[in-house]
The first five atom37 places (N, CA, C, CB, O) and aatype in JSON, in Angstrom:
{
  "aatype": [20, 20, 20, 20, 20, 20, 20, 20, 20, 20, 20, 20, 20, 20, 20, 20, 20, 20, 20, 20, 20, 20, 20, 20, 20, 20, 20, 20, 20, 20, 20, 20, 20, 20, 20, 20, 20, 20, 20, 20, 20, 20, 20, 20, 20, 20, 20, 20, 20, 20, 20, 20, 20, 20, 20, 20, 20, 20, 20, 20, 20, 20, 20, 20, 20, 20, 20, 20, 20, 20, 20, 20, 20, 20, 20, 20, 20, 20, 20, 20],
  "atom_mask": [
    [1, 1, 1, 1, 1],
    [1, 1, 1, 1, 1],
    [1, 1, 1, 1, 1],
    [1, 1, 1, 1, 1],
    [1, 1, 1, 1, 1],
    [1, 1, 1, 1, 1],
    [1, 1, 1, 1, 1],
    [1, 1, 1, 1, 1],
    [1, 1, 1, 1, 1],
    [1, 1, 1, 1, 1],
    [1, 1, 1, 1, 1],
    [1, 1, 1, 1, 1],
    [1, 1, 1, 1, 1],
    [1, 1, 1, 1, 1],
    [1, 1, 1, 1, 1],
    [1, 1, 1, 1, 1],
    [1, 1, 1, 1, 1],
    [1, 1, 1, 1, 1],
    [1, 1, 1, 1, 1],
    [1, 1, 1, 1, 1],
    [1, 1, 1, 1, 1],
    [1, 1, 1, 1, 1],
    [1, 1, 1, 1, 1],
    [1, 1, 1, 1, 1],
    [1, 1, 1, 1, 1],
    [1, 1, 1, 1, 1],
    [1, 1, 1, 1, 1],
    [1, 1, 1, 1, 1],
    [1, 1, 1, 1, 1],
    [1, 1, 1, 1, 1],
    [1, 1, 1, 1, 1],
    [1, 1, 1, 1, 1],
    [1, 1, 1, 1, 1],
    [1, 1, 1, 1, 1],
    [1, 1, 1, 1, 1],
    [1, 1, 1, 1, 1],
    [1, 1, 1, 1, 1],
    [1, 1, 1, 1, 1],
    [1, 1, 1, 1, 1],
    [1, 1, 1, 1, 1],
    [1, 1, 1, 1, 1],
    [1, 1, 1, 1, 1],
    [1, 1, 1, 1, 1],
    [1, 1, 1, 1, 1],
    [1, 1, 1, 1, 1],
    [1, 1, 1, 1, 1],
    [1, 1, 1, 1, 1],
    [1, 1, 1, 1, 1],
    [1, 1, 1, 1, 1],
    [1, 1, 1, 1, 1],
    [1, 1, 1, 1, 1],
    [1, 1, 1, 1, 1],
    [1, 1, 1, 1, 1],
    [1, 1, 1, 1, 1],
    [1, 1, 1, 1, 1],
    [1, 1, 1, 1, 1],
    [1, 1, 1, 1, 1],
    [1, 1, 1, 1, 1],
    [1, 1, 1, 1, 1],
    [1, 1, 1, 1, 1],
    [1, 1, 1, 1, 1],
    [1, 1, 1, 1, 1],
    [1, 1, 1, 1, 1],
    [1, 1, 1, 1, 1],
    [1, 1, 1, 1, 1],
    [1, 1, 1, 1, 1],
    [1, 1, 1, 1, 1],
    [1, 1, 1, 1, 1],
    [1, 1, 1, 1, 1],
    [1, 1, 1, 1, 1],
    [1, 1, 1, 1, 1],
    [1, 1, 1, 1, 1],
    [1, 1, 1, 1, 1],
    [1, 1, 1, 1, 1],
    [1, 1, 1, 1, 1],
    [1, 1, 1, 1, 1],
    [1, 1, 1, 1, 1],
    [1, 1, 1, 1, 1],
    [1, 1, 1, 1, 1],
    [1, 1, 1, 1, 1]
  ],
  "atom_positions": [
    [[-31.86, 55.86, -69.42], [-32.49, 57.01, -68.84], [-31.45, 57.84, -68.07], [-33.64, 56.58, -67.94], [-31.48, 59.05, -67.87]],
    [[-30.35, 56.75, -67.57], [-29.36, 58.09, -66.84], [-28.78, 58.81, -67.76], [-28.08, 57.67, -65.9], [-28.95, 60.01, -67.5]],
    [[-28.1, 58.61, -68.85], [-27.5, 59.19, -69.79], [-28.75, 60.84, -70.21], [-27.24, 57.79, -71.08], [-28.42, 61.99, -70.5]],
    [[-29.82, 60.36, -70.11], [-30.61, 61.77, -70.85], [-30.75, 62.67, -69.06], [-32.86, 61.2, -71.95], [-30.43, 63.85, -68.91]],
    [[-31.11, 62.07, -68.27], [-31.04, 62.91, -66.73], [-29.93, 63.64, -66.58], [-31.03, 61.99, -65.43], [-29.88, 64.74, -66.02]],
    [[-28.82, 62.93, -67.16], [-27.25, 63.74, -66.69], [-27.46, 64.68, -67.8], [-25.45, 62.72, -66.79], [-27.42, 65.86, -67.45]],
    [[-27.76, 64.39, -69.43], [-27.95, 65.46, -70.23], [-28.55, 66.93, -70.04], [-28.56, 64.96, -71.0], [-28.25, 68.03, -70.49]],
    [[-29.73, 66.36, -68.97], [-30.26, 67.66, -68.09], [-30.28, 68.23, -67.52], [-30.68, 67.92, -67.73], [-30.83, 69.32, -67.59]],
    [[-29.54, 67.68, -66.44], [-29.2, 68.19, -64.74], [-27.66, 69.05, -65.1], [-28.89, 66.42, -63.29], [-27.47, 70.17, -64.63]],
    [[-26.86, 68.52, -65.78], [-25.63, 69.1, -66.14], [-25.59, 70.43, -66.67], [-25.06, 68.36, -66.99], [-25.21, 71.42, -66.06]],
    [[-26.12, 70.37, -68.13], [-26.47, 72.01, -68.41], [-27.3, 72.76, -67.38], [-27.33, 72.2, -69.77], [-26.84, 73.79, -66.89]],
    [[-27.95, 72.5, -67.18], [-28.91, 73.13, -66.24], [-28.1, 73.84, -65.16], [-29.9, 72.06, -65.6], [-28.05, 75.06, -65.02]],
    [[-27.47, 72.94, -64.41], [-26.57, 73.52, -63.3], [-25.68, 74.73, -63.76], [-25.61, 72.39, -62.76], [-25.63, 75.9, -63.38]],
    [[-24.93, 73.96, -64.79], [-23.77, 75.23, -65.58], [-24.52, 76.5, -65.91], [-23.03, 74.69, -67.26], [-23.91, 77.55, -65.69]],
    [[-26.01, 76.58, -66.51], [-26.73, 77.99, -66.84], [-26.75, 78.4, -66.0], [-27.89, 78.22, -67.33], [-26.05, 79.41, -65.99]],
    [[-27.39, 78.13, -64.78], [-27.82, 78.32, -63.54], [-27.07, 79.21, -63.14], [-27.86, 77.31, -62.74], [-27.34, 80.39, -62.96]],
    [[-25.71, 78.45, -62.94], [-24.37, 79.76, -62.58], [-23.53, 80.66, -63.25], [-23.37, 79.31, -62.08], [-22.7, 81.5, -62.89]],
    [[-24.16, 80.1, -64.76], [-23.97, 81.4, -65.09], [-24.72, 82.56, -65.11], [-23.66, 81.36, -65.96], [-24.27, 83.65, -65.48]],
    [[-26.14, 82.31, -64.64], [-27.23, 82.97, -64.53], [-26.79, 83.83, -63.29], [-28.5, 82.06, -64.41], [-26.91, 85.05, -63.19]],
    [[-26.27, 83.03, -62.41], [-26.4, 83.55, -60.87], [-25.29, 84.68, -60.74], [-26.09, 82.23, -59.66], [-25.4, 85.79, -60.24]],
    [[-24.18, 84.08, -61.34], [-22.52, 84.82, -61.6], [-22.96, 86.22, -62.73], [-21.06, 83.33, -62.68], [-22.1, 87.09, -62.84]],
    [[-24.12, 86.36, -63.43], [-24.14, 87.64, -64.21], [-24.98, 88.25, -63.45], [-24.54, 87.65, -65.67], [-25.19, 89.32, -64.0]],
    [[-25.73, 88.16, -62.25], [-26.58, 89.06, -61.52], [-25.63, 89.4, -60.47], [-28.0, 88.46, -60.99], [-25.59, 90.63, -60.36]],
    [[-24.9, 88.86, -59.73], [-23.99, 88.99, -58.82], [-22.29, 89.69, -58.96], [-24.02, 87.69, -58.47], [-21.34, 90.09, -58.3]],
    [[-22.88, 89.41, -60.67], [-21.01, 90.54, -60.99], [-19.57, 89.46, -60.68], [-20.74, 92.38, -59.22], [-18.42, 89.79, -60.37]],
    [[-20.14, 88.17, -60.88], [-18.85, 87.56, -60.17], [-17.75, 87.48, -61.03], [-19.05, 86.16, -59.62], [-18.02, 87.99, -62.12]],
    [[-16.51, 87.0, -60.94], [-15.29, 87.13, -61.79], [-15.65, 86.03, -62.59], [-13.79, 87.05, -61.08], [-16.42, 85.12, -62.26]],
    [[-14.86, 86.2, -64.07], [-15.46, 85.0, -64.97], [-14.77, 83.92, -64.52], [-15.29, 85.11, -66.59], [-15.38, 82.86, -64.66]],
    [[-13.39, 83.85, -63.88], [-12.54, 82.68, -63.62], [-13.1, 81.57, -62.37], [-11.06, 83.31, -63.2], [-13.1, 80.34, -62.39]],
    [[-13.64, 82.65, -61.15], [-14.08, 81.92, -60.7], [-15.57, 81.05, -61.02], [-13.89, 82.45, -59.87], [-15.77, 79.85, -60.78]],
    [[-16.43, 81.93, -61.57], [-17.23, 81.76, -62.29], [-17.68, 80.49, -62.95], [-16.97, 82.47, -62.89], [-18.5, 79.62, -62.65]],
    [[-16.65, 80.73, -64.18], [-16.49, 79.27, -64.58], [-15.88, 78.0, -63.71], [-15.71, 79.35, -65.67], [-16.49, 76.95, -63.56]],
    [[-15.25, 78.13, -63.44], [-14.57, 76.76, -62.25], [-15.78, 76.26, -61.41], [-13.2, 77.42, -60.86], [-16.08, 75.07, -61.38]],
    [[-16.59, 77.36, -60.61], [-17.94, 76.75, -60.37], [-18.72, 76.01, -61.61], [-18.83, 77.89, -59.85], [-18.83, 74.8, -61.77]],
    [[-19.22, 77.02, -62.43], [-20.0, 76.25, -62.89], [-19.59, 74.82, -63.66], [-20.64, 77.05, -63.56], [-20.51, 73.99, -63.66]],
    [[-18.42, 74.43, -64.29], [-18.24, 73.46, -64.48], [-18.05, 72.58, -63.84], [-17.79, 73.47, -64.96], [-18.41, 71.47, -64.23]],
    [[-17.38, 72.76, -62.57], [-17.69, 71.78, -61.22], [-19.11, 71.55, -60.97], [-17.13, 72.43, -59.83], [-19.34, 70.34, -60.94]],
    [[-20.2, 72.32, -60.76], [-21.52, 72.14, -60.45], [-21.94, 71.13, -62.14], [-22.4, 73.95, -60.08], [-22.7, 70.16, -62.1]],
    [[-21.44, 71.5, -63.16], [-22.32, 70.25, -64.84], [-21.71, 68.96, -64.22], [-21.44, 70.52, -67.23], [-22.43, 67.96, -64.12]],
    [[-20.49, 68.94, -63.84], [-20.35, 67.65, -63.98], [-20.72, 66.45, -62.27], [-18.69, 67.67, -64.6], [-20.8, 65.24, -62.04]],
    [[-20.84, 67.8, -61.46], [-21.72, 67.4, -60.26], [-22.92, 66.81, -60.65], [-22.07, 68.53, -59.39], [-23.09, 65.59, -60.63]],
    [[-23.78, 67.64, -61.0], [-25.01, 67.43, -61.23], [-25.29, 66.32, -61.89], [-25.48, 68.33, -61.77], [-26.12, 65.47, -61.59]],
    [[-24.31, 66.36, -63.12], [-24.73, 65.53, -64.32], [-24.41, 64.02, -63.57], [-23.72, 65.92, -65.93], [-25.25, 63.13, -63.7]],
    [[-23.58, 63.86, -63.06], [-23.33, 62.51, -62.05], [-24.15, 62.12, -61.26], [-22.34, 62.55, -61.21], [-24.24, 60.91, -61.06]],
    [[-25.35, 63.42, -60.27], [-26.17, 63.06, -60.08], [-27.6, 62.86, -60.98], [-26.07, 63.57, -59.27], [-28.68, 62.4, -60.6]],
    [[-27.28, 63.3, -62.12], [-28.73, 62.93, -62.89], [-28.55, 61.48, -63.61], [-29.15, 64.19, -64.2], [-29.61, 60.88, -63.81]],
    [[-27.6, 60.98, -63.94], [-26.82, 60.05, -64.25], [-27.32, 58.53, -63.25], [-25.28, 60.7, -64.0], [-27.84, 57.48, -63.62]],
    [[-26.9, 59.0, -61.91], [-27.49, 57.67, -60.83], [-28.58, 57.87, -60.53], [-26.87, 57.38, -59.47], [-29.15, 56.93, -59.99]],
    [[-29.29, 59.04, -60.7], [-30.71, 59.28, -61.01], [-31.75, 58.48, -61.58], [-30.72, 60.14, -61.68], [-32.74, 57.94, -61.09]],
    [[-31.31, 58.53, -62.71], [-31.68, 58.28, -63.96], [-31.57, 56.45, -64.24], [-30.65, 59.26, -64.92], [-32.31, 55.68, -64.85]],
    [[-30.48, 56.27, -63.59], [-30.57, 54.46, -63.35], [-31.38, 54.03, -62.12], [-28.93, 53.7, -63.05], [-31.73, 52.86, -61.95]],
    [[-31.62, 54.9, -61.37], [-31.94, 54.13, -60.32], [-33.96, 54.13, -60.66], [-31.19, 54.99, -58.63], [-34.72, 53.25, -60.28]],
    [[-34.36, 55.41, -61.48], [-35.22, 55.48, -62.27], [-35.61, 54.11, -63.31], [-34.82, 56.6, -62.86], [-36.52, 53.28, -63.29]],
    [[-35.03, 54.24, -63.76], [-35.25, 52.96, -64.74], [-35.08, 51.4, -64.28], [-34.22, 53.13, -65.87], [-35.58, 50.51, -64.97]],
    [[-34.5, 51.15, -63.31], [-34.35, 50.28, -63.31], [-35.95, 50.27, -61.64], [-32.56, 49.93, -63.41], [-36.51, 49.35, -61.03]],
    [[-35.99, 50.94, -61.6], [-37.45, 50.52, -60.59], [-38.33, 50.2, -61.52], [-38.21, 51.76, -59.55], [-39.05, 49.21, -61.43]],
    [[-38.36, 51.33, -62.89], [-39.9, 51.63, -64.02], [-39.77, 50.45, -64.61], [-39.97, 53.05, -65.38], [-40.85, 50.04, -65.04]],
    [[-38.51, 49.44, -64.87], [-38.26, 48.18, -65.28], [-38.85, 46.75, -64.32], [-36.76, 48.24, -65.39], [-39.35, 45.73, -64.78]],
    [[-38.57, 47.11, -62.75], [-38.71, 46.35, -62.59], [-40.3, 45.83, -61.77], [-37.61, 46.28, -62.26], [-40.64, 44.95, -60.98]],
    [[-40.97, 47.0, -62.54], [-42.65, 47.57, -62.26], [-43.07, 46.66, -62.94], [-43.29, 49.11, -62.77], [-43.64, 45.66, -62.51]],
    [[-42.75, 47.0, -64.39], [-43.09, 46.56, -65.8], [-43.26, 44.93, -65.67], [-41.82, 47.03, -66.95], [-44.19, 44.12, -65.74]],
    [[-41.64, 44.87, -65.41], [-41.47, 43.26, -65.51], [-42.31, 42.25, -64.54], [-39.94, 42.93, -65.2], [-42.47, 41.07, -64.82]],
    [[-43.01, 43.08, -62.95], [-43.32, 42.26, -62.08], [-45.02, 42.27, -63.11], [-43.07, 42.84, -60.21], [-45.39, 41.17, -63.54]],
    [[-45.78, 43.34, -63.36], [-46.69, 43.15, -63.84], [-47.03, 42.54, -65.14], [-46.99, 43.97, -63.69], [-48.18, 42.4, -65.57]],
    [[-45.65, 42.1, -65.9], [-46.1, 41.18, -66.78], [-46.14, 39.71, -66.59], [-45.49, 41.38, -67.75], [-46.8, 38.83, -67.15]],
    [[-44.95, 39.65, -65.34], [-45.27, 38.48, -65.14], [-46.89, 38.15, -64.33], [-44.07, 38.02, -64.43], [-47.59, 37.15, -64.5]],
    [[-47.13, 39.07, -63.62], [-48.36, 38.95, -63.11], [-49.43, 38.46, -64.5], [-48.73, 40.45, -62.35], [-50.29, 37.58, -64.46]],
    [[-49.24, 38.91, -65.11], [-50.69, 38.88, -66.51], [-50.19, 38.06, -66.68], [-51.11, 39.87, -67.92], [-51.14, 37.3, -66.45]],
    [[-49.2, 37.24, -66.98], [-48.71, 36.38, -67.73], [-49.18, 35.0, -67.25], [-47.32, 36.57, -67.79], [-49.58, 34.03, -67.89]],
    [[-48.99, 35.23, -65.75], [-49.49, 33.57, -64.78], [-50.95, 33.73, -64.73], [-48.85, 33.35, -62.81], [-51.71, 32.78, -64.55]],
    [[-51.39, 35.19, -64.94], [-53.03, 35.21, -65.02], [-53.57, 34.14, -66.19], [-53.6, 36.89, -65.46], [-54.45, 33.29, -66.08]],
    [[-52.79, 34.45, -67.29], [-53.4, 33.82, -68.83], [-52.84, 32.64, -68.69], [-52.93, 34.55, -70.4], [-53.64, 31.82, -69.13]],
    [[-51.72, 32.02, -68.25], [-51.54, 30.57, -67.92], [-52.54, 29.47, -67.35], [-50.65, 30.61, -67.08], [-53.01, 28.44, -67.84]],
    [[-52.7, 30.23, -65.89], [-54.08, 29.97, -65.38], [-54.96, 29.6, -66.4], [-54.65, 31.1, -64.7], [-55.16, 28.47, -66.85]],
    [[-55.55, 30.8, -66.78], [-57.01, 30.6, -67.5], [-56.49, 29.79, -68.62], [-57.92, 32.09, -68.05], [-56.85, 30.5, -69.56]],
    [[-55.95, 28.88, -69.09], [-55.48, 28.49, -70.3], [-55.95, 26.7, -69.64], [-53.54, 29.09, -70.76], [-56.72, 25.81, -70.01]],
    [[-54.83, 26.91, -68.34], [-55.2, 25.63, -67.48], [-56.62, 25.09, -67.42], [-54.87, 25.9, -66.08], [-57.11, 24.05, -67.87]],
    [[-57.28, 26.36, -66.56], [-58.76, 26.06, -66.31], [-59.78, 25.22, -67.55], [-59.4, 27.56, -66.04], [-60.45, 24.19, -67.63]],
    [[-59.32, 26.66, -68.62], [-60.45, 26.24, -69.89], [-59.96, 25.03, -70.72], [-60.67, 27.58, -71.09], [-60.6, 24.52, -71.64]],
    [[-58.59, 24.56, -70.2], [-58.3, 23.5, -70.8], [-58.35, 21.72, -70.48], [-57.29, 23.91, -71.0], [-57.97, 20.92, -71.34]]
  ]
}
């Protein structure tokens, strides 16, 4: 999941300034130097984003299967 967050946050940032740099008239040199500083900013933060994402939605998953899992053990015990 970090790999597709950084995929997003990265371009995003870079349009952004270039969005911002064609309303504002800014020079293309500086221009660009921002915005590629801001893709690979961003993208680093969508990146630890994106793990720190998954690995909670993982470790959701995993607590509630083990939950069902000792549920059906149980009942396996009981009816057995």
């Amino acid at each position: 999941m970090g790999r597709t967050y950084a995929g997003i946050l990265g371009p995003l940032a870079f349009t952004t300034i270039l969005a911002r740099s064609m309303i504002d008239t800014s020079s293309v040199e500086s221009t660009m130097m921002l915005a590629t500083v801001c893709l690979f900013l961003f993208a680093g933060i969508g990146y630890l984003a994106g793990q720190v994402a998954d690995s909670i939605v993982l470790d959701a998953v995993k607590a509630n299967f083990d939950k069902e899992l000792q549920a059906r053990e149980a009942a396996e015990a009981n009816a057995g």
